[in-house]
C-alpha positions as CSV (number, residue, x, y, z in Angstrom):
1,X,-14.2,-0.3,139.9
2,X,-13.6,-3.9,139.7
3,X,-14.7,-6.5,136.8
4,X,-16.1,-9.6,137.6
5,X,-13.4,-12.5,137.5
6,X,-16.2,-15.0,136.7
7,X,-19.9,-15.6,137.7
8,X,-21.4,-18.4,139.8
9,X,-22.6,-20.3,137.0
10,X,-19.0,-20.9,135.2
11,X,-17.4,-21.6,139.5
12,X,-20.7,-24.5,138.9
13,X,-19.3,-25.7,135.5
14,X,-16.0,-25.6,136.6
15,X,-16.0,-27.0,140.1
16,X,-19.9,-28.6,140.0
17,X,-18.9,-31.2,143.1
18,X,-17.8,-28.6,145.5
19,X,-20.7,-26.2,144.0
20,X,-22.8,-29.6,144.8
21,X,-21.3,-29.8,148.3
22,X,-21.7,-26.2,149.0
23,X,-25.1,-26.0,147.6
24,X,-26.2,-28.8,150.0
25,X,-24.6,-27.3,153.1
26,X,-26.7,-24.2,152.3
27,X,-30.0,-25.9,152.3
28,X,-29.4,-27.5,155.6
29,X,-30.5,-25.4,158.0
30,X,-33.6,-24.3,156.3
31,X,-34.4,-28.0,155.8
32,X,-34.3,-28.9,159.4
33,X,-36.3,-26.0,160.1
34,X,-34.4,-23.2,161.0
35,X,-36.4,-20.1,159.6
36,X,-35.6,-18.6,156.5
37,X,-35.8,-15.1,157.2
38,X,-33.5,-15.9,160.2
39,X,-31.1,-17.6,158.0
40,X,-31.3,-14.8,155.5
41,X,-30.6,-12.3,157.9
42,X,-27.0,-14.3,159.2
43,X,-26.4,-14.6,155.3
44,X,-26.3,-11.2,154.8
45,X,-24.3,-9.8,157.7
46,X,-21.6,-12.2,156.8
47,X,-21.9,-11.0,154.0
48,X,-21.7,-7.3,155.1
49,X,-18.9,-8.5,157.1
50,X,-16.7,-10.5,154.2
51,X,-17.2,-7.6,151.4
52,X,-18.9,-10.0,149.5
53,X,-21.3,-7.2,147.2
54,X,-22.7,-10.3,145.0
55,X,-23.8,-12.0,148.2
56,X,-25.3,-8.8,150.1
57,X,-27.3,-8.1,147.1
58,X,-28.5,-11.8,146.8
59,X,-29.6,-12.0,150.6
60,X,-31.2,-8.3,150.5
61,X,-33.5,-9.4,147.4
62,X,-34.1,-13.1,148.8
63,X,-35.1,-11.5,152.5
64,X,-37.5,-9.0,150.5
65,X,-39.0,-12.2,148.7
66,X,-39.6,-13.8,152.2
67,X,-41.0,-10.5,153.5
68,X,-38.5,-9.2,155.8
69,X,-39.0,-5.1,156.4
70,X,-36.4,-3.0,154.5
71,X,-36.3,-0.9,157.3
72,X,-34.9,-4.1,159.5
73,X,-32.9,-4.9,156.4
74,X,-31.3,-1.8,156.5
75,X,-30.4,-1.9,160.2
76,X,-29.1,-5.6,159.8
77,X,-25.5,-3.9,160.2
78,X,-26.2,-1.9,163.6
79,X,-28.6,-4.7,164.7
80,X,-26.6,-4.3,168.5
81,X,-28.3,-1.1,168.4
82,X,-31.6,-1.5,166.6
83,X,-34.6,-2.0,168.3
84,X,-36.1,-4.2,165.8
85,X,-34.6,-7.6,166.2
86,X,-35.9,-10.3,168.6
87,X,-33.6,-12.1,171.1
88,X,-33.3,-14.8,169.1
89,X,-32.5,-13.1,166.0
90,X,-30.0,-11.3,168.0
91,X,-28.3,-14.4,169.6
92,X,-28.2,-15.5,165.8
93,X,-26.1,-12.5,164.6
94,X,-23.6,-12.1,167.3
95,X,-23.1,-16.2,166.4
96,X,-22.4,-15.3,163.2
97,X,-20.2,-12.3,163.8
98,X,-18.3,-15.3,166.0
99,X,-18.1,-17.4,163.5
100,X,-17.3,-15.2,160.5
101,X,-14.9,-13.0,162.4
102,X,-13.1,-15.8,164.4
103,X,-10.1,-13.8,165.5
104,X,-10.5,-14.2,169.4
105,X,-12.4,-17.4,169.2
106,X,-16.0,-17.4,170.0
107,X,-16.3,-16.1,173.7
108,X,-18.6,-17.9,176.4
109,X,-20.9,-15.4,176.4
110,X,-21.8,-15.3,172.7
111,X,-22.4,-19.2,173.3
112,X,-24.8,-18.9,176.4
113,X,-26.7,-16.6,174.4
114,X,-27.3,-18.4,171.1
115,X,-27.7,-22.2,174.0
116,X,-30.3,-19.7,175.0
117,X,-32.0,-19.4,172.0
118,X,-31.2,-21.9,170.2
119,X,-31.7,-26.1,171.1
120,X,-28.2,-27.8,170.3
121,X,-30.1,-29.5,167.2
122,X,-30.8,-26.0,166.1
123,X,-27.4,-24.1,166.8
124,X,-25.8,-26.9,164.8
125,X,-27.6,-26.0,161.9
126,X,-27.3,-22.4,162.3
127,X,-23.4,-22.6,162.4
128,X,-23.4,-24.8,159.5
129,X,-25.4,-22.2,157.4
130,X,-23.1,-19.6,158.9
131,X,-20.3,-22.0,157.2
132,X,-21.7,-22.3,154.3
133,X,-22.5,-18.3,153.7
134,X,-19.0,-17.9,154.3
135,X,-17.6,-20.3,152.1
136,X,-20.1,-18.5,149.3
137,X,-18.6,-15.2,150.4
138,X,-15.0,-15.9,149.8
139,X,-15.8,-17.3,146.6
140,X,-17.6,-14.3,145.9
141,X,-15.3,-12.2,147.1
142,X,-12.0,-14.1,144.9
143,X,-13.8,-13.9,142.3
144,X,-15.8,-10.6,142.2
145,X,-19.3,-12.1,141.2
146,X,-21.6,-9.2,139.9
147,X,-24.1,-8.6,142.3
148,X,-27.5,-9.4,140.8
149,X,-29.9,-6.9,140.0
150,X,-33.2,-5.7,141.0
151,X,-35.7,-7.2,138.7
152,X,-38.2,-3.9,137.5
153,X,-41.9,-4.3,139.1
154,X,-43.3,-5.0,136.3
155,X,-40.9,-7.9,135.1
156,X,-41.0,-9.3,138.7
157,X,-44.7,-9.1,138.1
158,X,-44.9,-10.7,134.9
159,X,-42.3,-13.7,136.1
160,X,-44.9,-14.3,139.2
């Protein structure tokens, strides 16, 4: 097993522009109304994809907050052949697997799926949030954040 390199908070004291920068790029999507349990659901299968255990952890507890299904969260890495996920959602997550995986470009018919589903306004933003989750994930990755942990019922209670 692995020890943590450093945690997010020192990469934020040490680098706090790019943090900044990288932390703006985030919000982006969800702030020109791209839905979150969408976005949370491309965050953590490039996550899945990338190794990145701090991020996978952070995206399964933020989907739960949001209300996403475990069952769909669970599935999230055989979405192609899970019969939970809408069209769009699936347009979303073969754009991301272009996007994160990137080693035969991103094919036509990837793109006509996610123009489908998504207005050009709106596929901008998702590949940006796609960026960003990757950027987060090879930070994650280089510098083996600890993924965080559930909080127990009763504490998540009492912190509500």
């Amino acid at each position: 097993m692995s020890h943590a390199r450093s945690e997010p908070n020192e990469f934020k004291t040490l680098a706090p522009d790019a943090y900044d920068v990288i932390f703006g790029l985030s919000q982006a999507a969800g702030k020109a109304g791209i839905e979150k349990q969408l976005l949370e659901l491309i965050k953590l299968r490039a996550s899945q994809i990338n190794g990145c255990a701090f991020c996978v952890q952070f995206h399964i507890l933020q989907s739960e907050s949001f209300g996403i299904a475990g069952d769909k969260l669970n599935l999230v890495v055989v979405w192609r052949e899970a019969p939970l996920f809408s069209a769009r959602e699936r347009a979303a997550l073969a754009w991301t697997e272009a996007l994160t995986l990137l080693t035969g470009g991103v094919s036509d018919e990837v793109h006509a799926k996610a123009s489908a589903e998504f207005f050009e306004r709106e596929l901008a933003h998702l590949s940006s949030a796609i960026a960003s989750i990757n950027v987060w994930n090879r930070l994650g990755v280089a510098y083996r954040w600890t993924a965080p942990a559930r909080q127990p019922k009763a504490a998540h209670a009492a912190a509500s």
